[in-house]
Each structure stands twice: as C-alpha cells, then as structure tokens.
Short mmCIF file of the C-alpha atoms (twelve columns), coordinates in Angstrom:
data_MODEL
# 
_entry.id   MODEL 
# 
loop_
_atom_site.group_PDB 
_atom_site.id 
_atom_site.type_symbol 
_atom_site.label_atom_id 
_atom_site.label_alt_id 
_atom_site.label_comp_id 
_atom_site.label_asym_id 
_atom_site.label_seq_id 
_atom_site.Cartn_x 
_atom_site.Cartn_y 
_atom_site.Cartn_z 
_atom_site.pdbx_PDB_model_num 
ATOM 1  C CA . UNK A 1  -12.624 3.843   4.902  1 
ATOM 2  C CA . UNK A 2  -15.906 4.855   3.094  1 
ATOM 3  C CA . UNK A 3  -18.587 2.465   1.262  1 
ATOM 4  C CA . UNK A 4  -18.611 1.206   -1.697 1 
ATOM 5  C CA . UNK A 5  -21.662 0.216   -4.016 1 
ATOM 6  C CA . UNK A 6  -21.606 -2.984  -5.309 1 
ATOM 7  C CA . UNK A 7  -24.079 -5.623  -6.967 1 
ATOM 8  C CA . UNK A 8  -25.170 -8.341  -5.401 1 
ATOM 9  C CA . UNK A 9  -27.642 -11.372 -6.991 1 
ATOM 10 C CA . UNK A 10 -30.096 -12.737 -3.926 1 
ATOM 11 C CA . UNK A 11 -32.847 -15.631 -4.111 1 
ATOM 12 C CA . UNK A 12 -36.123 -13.985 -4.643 1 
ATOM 13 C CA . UNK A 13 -37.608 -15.400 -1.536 1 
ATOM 14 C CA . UNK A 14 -34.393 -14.856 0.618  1 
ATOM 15 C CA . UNK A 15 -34.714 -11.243 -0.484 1 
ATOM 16 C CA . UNK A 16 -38.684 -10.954 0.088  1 
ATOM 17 C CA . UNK A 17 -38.523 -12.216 3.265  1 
ATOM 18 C CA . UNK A 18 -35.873 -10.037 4.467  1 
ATOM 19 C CA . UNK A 19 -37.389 -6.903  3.184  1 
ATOM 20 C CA . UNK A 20 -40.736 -7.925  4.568  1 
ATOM 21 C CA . UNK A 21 -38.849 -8.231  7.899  1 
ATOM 22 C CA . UNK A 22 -37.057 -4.797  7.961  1 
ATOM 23 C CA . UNK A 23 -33.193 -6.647  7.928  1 
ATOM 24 C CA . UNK A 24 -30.655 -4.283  6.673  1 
ATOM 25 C CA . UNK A 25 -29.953 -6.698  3.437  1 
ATOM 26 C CA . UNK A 26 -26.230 -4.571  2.977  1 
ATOM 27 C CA . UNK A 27 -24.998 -4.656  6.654  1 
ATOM 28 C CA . UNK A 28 -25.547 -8.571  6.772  1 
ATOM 29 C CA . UNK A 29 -24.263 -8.773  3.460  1 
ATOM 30 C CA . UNK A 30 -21.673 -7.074  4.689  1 
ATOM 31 C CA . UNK A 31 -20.763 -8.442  7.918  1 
ATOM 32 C CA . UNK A 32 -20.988 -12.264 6.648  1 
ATOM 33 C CA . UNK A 33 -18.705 -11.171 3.465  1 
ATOM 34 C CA . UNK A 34 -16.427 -9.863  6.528  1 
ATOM 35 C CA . UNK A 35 -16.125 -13.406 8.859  1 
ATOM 36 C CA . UNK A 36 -15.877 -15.246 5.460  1 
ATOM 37 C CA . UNK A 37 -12.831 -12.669 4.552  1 
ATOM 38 C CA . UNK A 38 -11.518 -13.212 8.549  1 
ATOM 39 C CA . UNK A 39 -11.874 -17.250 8.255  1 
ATOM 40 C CA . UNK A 40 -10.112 -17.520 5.073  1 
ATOM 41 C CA . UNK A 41 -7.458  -14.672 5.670  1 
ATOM 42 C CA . UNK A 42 -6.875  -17.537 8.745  1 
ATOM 43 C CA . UNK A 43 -6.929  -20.581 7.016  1 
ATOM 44 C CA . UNK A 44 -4.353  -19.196 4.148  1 
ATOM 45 C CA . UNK A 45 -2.269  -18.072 7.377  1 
ATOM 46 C CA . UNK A 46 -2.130  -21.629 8.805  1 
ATOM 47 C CA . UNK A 47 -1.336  -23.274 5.480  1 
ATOM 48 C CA . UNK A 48 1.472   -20.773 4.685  1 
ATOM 49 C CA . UNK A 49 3.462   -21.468 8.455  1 
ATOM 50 C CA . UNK A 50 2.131   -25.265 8.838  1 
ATOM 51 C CA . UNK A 51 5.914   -26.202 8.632  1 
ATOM 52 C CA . UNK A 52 7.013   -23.605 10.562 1 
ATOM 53 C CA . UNK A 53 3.964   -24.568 13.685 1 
ATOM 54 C CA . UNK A 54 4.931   -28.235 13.085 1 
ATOM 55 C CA . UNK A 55 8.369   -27.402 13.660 1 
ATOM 56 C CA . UNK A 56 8.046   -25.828 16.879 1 
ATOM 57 C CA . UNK A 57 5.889   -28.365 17.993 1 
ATOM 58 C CA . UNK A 58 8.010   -30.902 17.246 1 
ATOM 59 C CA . UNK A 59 10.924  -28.950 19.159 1 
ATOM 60 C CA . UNK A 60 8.310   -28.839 22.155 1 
ATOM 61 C CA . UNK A 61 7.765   -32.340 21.886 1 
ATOM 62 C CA . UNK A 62 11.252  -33.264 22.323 1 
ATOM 63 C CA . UNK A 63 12.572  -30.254 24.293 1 
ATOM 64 C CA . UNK A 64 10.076  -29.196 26.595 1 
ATOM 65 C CA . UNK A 65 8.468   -25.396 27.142 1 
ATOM 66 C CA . UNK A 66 11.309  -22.968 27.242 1 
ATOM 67 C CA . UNK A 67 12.274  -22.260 30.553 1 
ATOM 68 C CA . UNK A 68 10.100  -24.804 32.121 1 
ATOM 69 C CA . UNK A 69 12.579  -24.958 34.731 1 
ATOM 70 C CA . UNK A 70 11.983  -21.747 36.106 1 
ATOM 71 C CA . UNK A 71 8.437   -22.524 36.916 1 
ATOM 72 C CA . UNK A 72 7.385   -22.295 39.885 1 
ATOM 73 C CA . UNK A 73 3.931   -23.680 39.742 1 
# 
C-alpha cells in the first residue's frame, strides 16, 4: 500500500526538539499511530469473544484439557 499525506497538530517544543535531533517526525508518527491501531484492534477483539473465552474456560475448569488423558508427560 502507498502513503498517504495527512495533517498532523504537534507541541511546538515536541516538534523543535525532534527536528533539532534529526527524528523522522512521520515514521514515529507513524509507527506509534500503528501499536495504538494493533492494541485497540486487540482490546475490541477481547471484548467482542469475552463470553465466548469465559465459556471455554469455564468448560476447562470443570472438564479438564481435552485429551489430557493421552498425555504422556
């Protein structure tokens, strides 16, 4: 996928001090607006199938791990 231009609004100082120490302002603009896209892409996944996890673990709880009796270990 290509790049896209977009404006972005920055503290003065923040700014200043990252220009005066070479930082690439749009890749680390970039990759924190990626991990903040990847944590809550996560948490909205965990929220949608929290019945569905609790449900399993409940079976877990009161079933065991499936075929725990073919362990060997």
């Amino acid at each position: 996928m290509g790049r896209v231009k977009v404006n972005l609004t920055l503290d003065a100082e923040v700014a200043e001090t990252a220009r005066a120490l070479g930082l690439n302002m749009s890749r680390l603009a970039e990759a924190a607006i990626a991990e903040a896209t990847k944590a809550e892409r996560n948490r909205l996944w965990r929220e949608e199938n929290r019945a569905a996890n609790a449900a399993y673990a409940e079976e877990l709880a009161r079933e065991g791990l499936p075929l725990a009796g073919f362990r060997t270990f």
